[in-house]
KEMAR-129198 format. One line per 2 residues: number of its first residue (from 1); their letters; for each residue y, z, x of N, C-alpha, C, O. Coordinates in nm, 3 decimals, always signed. Layout:
NUM> A> Y/Z/X/Y/Z/X/Y/Z/X/Y/Z/X  ... .
***
This chain:
1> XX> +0.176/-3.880/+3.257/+0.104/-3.919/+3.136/-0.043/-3.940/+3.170/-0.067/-4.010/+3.268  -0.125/-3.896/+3.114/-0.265/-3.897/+3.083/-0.331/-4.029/+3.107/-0.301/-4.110/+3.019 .
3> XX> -0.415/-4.079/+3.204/-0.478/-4.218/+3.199/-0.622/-4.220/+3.102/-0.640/-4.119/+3.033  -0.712/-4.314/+3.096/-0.801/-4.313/+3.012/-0.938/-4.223/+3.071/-1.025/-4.175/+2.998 .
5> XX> -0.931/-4.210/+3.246/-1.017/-4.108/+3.276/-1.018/-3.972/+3.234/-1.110/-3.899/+3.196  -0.851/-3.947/+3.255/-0.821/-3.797/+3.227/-0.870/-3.742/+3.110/-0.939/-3.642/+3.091 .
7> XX> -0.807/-3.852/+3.012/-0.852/-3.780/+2.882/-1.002/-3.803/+2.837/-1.039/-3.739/+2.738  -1.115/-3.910/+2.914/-1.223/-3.894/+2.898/-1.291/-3.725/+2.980/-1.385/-3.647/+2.962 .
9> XX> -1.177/-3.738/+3.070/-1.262/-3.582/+3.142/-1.175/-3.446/+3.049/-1.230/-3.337/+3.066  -1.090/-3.444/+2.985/-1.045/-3.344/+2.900/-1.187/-3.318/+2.821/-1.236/-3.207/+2.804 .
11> XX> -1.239/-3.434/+2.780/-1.310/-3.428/+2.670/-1.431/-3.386/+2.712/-1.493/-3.303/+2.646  -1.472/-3.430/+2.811/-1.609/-3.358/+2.909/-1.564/-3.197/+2.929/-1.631/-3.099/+2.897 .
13> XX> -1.467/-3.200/+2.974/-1.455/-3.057/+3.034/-1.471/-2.920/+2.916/-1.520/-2.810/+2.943  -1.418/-2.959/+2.786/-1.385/-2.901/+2.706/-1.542/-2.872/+2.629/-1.572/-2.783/+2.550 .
15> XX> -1.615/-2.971/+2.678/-1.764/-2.946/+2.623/-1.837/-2.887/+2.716/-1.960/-2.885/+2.711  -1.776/-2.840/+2.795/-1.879/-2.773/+2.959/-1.942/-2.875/+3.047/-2.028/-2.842/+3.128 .
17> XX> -1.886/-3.042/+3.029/-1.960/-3.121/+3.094/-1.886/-3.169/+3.183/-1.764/-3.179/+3.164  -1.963/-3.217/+3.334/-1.879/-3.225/+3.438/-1.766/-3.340/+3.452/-1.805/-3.421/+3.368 .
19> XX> -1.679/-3.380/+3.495/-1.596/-3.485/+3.509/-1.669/-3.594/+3.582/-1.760/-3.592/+3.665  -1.588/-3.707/+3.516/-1.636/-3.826/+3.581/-1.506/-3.945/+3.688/-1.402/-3.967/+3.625 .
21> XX> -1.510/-3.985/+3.776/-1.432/-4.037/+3.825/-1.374/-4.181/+3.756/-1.255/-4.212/+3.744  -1.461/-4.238/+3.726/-1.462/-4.391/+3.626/-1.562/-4.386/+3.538/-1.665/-4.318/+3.532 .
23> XX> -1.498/-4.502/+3.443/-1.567/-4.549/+3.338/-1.680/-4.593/+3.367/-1.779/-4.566/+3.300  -1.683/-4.675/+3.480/-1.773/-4.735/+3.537/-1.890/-4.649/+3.661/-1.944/-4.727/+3.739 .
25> XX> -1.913/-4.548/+3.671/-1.956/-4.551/+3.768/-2.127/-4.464/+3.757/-2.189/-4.382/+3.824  -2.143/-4.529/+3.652/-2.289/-4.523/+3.644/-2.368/-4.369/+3.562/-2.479/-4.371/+3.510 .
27> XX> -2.276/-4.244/+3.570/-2.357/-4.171/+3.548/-2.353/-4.162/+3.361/-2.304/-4.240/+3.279  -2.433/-4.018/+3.343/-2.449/-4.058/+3.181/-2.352/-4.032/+3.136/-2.323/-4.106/+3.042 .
29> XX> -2.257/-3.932/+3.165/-2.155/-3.916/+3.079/-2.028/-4.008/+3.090/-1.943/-4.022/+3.002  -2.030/-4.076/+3.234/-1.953/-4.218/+3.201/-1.992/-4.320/+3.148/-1.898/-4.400/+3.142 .
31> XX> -2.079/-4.356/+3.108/-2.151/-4.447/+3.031/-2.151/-4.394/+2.906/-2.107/-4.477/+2.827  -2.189/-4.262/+2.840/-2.124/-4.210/+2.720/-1.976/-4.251/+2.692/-1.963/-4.322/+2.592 .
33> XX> -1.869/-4.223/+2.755/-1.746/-4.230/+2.771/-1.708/-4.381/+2.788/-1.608/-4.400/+2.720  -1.738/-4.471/+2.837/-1.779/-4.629/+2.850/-1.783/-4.658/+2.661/-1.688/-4.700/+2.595 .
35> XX> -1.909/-4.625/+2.613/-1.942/-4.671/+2.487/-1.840/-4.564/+2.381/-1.815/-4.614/+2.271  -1.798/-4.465/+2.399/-1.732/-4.411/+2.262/-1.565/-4.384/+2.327/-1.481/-4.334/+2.252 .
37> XX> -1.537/-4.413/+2.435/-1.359/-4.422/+2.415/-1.314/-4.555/+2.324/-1.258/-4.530/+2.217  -1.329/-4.652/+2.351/-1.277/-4.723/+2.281/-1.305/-4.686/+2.148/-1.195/-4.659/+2.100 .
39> XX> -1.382/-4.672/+2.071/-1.409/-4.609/+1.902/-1.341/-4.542/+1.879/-1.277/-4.561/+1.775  -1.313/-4.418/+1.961/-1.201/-4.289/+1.959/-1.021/-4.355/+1.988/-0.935/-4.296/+1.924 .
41> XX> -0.996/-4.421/+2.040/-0.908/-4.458/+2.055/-0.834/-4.591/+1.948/-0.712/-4.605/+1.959  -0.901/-4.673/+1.860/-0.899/-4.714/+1.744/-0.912/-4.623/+1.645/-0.816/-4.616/+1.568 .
43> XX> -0.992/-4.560/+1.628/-0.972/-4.426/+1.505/-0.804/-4.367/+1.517/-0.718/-4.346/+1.432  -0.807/-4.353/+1.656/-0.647/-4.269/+1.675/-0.546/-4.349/+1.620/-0.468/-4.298/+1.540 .
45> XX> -0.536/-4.457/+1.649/-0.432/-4.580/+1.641/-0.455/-4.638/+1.508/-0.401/-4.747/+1.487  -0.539/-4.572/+1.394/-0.552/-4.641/+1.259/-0.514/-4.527/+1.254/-0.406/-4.546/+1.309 .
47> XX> -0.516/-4.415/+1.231/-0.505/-4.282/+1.187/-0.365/-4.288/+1.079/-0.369/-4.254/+0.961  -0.269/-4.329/+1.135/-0.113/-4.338/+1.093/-0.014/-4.436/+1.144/-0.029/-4.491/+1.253 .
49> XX> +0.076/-4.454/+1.077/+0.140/-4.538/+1.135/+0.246/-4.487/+1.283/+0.367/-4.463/+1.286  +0.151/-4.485/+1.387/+0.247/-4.438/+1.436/+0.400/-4.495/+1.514/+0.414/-4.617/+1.523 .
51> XX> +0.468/-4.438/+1.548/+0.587/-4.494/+1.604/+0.610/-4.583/+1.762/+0.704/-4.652/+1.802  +0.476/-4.546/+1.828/+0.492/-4.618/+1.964/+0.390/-4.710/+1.915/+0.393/-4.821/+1.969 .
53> XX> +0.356/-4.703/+1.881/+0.256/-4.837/+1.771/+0.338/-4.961/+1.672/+0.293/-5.057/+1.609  +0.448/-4.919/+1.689/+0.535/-5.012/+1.542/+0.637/-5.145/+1.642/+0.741/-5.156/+1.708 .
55> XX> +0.535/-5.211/+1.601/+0.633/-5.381/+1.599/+0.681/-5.434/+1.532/+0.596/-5.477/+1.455  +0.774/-5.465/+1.503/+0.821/-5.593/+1.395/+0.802/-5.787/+1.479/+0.815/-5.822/+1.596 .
57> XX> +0.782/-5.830/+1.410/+0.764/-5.974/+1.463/+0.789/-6.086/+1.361/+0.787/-6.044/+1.245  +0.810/-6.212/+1.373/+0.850/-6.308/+1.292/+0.729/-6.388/+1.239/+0.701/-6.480/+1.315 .
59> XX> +0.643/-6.379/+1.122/+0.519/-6.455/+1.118/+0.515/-6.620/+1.137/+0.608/-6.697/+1.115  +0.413/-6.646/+1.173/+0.411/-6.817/+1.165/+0.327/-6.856/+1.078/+0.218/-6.802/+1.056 .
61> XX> +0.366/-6.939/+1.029/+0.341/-7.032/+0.867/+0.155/-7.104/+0.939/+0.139/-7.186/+1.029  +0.076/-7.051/+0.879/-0.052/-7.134/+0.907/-0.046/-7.292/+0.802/-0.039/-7.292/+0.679 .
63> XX> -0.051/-7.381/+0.865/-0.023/-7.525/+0.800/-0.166/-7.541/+0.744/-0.257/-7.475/+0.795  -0.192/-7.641/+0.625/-0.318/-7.686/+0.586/-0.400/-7.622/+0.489/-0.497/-7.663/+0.425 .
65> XX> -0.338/-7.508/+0.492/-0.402/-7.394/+0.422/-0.343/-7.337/+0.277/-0.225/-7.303/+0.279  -0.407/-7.325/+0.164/-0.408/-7.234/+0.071/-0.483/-7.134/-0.018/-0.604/-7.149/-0.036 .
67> XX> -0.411/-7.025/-0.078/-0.502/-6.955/-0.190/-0.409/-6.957/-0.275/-0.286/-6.951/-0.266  -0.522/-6.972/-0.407/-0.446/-6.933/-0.539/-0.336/-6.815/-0.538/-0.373/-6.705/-0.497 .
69> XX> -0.240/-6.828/-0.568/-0.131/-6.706/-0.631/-0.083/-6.683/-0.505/-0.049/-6.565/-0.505  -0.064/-6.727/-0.409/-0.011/-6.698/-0.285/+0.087/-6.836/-0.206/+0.031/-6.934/-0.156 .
71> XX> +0.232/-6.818/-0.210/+0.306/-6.894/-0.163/+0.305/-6.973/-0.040/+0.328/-7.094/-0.035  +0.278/-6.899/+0.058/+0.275/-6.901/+0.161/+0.128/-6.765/+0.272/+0.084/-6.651/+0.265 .
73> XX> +0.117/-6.898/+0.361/-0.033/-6.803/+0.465/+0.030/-6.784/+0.594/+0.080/-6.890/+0.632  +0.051/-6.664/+0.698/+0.082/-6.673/+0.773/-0.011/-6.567/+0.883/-0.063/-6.458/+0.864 .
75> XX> -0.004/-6.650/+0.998/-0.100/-6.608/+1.129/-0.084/-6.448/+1.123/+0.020/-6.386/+1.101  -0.225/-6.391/+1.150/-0.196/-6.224/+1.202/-0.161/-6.189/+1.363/-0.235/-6.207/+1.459 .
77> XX> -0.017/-6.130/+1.363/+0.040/-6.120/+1.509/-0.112/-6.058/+1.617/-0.206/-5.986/+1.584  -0.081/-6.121/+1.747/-0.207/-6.124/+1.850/-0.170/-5.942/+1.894/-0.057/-5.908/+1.929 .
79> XX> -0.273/-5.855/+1.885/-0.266/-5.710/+1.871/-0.224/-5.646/+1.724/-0.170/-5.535/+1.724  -0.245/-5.705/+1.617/-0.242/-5.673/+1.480/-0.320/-5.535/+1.480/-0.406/-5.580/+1.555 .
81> XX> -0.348/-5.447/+1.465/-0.447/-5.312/+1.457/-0.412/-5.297/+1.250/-0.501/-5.273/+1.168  -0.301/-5.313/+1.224/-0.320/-5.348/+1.055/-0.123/-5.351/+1.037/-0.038/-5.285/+1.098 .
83> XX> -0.107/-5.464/+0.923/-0.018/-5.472/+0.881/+0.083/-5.398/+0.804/+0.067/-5.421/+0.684  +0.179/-5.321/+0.825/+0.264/-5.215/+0.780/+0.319/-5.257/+0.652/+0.315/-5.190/+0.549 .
85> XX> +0.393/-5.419/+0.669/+0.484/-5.422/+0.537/+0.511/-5.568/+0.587/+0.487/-5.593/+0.705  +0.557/-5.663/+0.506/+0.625/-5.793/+0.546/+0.745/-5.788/+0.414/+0.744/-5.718/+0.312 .
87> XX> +0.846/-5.890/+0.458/+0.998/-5.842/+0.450/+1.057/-5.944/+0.501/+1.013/-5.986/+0.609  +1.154/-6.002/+0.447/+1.246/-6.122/+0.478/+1.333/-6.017/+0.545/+1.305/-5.898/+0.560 .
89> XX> +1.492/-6.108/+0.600/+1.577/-6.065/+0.627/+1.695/-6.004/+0.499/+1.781/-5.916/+0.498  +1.648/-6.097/+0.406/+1.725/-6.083/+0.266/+1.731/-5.921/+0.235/+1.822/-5.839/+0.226 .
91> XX> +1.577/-5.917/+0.222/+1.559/-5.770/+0.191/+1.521/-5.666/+0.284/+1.468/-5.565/+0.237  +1.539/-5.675/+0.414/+1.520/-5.583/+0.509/+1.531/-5.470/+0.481/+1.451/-5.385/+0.521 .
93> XX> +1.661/-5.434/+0.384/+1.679/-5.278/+0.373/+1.623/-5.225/+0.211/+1.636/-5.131/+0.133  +1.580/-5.304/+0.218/+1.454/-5.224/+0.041/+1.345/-5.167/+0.115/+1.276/-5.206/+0.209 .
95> XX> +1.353/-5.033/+0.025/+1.235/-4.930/+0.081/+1.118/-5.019/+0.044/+1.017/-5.025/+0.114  +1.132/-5.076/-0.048/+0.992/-5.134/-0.103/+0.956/-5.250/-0.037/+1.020/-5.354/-0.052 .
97> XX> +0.841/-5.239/+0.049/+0.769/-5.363/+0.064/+0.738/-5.465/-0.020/+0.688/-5.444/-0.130  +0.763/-5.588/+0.027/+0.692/-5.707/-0.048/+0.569/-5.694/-0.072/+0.504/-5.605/-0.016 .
99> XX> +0.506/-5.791/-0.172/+0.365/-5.755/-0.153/+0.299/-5.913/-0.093/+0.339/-6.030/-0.101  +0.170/-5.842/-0.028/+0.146/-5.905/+0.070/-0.015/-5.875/+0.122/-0.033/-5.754/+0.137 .
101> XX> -0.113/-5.944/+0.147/-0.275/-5.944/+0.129/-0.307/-5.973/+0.263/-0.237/-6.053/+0.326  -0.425/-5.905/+0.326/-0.435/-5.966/+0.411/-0.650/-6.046/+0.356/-0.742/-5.978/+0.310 .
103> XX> -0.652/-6.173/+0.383/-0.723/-6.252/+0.322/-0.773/-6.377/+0.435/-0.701/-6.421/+0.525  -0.931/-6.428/+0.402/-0.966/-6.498/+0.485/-0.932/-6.637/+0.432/-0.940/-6.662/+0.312 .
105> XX> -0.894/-6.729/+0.524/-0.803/-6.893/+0.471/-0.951/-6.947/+0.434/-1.046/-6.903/+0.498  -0.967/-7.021/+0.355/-1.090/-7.082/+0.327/-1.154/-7.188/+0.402/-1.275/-7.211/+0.405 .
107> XX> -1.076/-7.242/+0.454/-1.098/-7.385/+0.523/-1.191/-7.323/+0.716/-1.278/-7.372/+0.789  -1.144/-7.253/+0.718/-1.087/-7.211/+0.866/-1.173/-7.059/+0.885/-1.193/-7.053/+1.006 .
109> XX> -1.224/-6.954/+0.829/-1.271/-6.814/+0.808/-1.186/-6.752/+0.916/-1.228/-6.661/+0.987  -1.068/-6.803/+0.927/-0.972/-6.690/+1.001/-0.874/-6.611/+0.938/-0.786/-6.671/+0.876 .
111> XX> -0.870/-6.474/+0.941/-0.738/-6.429/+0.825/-0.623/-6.424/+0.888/-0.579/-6.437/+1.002  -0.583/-6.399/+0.768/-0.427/-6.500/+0.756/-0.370/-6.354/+0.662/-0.423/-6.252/+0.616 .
113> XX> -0.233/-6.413/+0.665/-0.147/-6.293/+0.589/-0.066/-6.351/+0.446/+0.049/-6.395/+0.445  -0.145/-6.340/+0.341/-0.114/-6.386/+0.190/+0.019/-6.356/+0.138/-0.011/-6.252/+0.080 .
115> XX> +0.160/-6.372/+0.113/+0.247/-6.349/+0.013/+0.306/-6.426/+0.006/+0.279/-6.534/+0.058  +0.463/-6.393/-0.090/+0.515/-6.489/-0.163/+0.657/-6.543/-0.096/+0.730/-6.640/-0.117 .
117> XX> +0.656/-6.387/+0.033/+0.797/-6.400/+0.133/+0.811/-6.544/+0.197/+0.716/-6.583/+0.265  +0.917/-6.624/+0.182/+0.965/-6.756/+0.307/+0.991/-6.653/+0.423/+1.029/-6.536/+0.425 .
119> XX> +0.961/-6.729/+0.502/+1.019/-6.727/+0.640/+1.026/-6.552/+0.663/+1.131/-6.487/+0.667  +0.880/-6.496/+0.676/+0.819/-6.335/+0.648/+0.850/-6.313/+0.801/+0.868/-6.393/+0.893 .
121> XX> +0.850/-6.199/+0.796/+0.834/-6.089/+0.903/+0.719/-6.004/+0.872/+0.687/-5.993/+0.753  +0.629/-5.921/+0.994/+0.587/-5.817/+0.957/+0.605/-5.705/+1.038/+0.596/-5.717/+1.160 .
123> XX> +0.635/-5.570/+0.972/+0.635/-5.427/+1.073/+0.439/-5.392/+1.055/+0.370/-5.343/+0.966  +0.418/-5.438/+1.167/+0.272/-5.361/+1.198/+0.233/-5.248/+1.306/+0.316/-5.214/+1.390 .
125> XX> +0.108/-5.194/+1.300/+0.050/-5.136/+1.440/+0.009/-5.223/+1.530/-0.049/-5.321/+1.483  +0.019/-5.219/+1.631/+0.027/-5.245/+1.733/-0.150/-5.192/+1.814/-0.192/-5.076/+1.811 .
127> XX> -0.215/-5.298/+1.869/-0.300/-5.222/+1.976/-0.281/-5.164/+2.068/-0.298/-5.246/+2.159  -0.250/-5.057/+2.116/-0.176/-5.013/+2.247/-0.321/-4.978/+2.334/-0.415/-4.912/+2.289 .
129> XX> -0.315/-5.024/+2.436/-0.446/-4.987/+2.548/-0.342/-4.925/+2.671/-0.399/-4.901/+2.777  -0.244/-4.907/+2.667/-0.183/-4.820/+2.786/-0.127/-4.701/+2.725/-0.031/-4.694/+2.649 .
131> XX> -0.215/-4.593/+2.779/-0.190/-4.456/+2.695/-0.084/-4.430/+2.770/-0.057/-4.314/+2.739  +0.008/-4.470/+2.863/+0.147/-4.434/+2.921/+0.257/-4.430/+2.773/+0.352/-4.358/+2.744 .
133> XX> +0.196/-4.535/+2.709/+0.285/-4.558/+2.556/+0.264/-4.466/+2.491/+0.372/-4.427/+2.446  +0.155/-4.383/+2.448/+0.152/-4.239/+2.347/+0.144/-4.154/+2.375/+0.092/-4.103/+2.475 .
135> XX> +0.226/-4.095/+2.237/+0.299/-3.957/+2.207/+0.195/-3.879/+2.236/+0.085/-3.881/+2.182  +0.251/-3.771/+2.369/+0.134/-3.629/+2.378/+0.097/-3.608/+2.265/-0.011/-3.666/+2.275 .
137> XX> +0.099/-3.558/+2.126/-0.011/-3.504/+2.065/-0.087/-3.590/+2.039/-0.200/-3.545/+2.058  -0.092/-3.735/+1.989/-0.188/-3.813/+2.006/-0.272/-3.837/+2.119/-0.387/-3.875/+2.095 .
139> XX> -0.235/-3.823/+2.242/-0.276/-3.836/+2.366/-0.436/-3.695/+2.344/-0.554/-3.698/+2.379  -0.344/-3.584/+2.263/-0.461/-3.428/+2.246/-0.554/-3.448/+2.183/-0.667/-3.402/+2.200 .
141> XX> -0.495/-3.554/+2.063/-0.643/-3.615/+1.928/-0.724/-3.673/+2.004/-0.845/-3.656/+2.009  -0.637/-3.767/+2.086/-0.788/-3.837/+2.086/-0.884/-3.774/+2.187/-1.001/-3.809/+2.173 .
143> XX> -0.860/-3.699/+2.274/-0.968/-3.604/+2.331/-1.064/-3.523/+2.258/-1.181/-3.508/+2.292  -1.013/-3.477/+2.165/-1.041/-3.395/+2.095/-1.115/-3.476/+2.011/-1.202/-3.406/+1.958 .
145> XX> -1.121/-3.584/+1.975/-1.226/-3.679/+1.871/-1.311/-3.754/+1.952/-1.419/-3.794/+1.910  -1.254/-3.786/+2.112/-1.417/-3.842/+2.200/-1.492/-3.725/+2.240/-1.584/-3.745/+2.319 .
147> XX> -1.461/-3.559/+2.185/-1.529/-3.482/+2.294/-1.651/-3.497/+2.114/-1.766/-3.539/+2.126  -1.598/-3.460/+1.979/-1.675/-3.506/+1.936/-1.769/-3.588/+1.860/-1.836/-3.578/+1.757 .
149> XX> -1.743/-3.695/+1.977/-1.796/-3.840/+1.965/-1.920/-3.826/+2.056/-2.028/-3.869/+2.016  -1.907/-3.761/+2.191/-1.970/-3.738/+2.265/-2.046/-3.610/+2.228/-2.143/-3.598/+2.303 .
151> XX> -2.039/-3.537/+2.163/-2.115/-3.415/+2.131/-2.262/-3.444/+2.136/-2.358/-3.401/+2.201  -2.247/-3.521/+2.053/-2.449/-3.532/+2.016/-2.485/-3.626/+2.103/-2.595/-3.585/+2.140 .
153> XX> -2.463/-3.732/+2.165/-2.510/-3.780/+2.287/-2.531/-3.743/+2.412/-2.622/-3.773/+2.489  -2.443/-3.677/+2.426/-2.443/-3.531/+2.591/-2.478/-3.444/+2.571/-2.562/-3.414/+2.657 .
155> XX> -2.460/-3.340/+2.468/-2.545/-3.233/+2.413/-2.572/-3.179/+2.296/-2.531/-3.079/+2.237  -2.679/-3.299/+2.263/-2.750/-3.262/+2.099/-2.673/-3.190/+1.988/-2.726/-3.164/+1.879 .
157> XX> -2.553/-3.160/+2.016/-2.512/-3.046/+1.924/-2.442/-3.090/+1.815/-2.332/-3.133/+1.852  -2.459/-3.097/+1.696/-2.415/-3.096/+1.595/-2.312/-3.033/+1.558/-2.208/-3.087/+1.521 .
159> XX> -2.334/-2.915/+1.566/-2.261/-2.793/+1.529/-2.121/-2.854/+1.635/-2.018/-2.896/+1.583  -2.135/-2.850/+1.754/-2.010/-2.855/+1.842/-1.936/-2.970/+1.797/-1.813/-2.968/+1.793 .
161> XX> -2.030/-3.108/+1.753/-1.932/-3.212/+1.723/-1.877/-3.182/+1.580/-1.759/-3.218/+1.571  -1.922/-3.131/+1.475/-1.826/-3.081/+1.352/-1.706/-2.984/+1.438/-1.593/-3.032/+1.449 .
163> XX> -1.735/-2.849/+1.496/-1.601/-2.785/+1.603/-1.515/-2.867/+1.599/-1.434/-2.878/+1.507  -1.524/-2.969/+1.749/-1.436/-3.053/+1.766/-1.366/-3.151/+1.658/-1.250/-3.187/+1.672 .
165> XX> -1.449/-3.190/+1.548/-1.361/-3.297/+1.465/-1.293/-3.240/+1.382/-1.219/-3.309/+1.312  -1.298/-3.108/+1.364/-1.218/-2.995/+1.268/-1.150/-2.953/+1.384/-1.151/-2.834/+1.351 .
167> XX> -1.083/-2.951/+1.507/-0.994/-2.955/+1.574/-0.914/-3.105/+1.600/-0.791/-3.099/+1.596  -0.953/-3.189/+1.618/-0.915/-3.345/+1.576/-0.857/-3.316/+1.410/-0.736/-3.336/+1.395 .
169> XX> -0.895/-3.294/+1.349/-0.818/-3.296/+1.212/-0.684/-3.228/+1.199/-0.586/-3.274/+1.140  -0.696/-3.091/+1.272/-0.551/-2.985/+1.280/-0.450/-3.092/+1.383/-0.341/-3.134/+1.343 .
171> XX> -0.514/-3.129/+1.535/-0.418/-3.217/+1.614/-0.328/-3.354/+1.545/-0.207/-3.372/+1.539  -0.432/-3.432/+1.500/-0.393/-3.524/+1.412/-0.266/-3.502/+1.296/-0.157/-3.558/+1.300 .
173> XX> -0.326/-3.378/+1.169/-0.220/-3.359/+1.123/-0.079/-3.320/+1.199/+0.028/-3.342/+1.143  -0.086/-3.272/+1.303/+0.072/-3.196/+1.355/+0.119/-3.305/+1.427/+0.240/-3.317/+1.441 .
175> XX> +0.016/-3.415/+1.491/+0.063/-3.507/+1.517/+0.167/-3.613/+1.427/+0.269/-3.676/+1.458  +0.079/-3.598/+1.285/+0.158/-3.685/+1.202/+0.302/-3.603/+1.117/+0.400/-3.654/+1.062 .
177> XX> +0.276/-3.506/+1.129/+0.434/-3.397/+1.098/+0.513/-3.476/+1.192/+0.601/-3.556/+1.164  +0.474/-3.447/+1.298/+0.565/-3.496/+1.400/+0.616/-3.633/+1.406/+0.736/-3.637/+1.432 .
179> XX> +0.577/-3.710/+1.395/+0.570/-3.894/+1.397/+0.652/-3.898/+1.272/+0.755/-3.964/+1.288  +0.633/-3.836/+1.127/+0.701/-3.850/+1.011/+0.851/-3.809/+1.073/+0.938/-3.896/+1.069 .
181> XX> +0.884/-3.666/+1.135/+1.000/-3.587/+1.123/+1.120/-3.701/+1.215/+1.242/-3.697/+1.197  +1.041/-3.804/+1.323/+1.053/-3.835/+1.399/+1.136/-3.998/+1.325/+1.240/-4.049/+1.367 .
183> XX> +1.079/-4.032/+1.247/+1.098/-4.172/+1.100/+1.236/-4.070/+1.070/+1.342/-4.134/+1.066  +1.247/-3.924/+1.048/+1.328/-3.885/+0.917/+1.487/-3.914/+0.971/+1.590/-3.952/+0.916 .
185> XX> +1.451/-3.874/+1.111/+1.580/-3.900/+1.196/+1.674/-4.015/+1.199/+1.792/-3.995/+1.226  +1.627/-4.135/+1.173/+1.679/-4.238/+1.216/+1.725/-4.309/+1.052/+1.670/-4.286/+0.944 .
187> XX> +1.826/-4.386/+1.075/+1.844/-4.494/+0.966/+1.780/-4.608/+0.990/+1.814/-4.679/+1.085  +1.661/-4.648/+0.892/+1.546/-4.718/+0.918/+1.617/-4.855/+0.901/+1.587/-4.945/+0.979 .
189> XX> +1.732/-4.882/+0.780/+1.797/-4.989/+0.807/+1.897/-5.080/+0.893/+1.929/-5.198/+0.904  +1.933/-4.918/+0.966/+1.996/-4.981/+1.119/+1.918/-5.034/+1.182/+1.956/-5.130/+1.250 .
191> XX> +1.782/-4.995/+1.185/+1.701/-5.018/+1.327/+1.681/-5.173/+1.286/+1.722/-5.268/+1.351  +1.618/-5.178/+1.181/+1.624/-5.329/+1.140/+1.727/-5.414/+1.153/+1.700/-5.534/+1.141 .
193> XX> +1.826/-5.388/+1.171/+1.956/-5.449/+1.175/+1.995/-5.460/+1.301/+2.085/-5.541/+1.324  +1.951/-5.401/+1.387/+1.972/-5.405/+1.526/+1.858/-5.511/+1.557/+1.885/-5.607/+1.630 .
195> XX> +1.764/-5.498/+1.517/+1.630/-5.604/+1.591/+1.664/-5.712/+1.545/+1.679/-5.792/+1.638  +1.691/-5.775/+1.405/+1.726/-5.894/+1.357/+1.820/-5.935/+1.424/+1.825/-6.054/+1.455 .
197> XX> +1.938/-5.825/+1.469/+2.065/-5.933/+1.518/+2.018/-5.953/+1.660/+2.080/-6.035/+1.728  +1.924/-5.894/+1.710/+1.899/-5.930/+1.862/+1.775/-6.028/+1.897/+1.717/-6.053/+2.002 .
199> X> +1.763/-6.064/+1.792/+1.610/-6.135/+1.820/+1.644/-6.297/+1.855/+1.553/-6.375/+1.880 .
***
């Protein structure tokens, strides 16, 4: 599996620019690669919901706190990247999500997760920083979106960074064919049913 150099040097290489050993090690295009992997690698991981990205977790009730029209406030899980759905156990197997806000607590300017669920769960994304966890074609996007991230900072080119993000757009989509076909397989209410009874 691909580490975060590799795919910073996919992305060099693919622009005619030379490889770099580390993030760190001073020259310009690791210092390019320094400032725009992480950007490229959040774009990837908002992109979709993907599947090595998906947690479920049990929320905790923030005490002290309220908003109008909202039952209950509960903490955003630590690696939140964005909230999928929240869901009791009651209704685990309704396609339909509860509804559910994500909103700053007034007292406190920390957000918090607004609905009407007791004792909520949420299926979210996940921050993943160990690309050992993602799916090769995502592993291809995001090269393909730091090479043009890096385009106009390494070499002025405009033209090459539209190229590349209209190749990031084709990877991405087949990525997400894939990640969907990948959901179609499974009984989404088993899986839930397996995590609840094991938790």
């Amino acid at each position: 599996m691909a580490s975060e150099v590799e795919i910073c040097n996919l992305a060099l290489t693919q622009m005619g620019k030379p490889p770099i050993e580390s993030r760190d090690e001073g020259s310009v295009e690791a210092k390019a690669c320094d400032t725009m992997y992480p950007r490229a690698l959040e774009a990837v991981l908002r992109a979709a919901p993907w599947n090595f990205t998906a947690r479920i977790k049990a929320l905790a009730l923030v005490s002290g706190q309220s908003i109008p029209g909202w039952k209950y406030l509960y903490g955003v899980p630590a690696g939140c990247l964005f909230v999928r759905k929240v869901f009791s156990e009651a209704d685990v197997h309704q396609p339909k999500p509860r509804q559910h806000r994500l909103m700053i607590a007034p007292d406190t300017d920390v957000t918090v997760i607004a609905t009407n669920v007791e004792k909520a769960y949420a299926e979210f994304s996940w921050n993943v920083s160990d690309i050992a966890l993602m799916d090769g074609l995502c592993v291809e996007a995001l090269a393909l979106h730091l090479a043009a991230l890096l385009s106009v900072p390494l070499a002025g080119d405009k033209a090459m960074a539209q190229t590349f993000a209209g190749l990031y757009g084709m990877k991405l989509d087949e990525a997400r064919r894939v990640n969907e076909a990948e959901n179609n397989e499974n009984d989404k209410g088993a899986n839930h049913s397996e995590f609840l009874e094991a938790r």
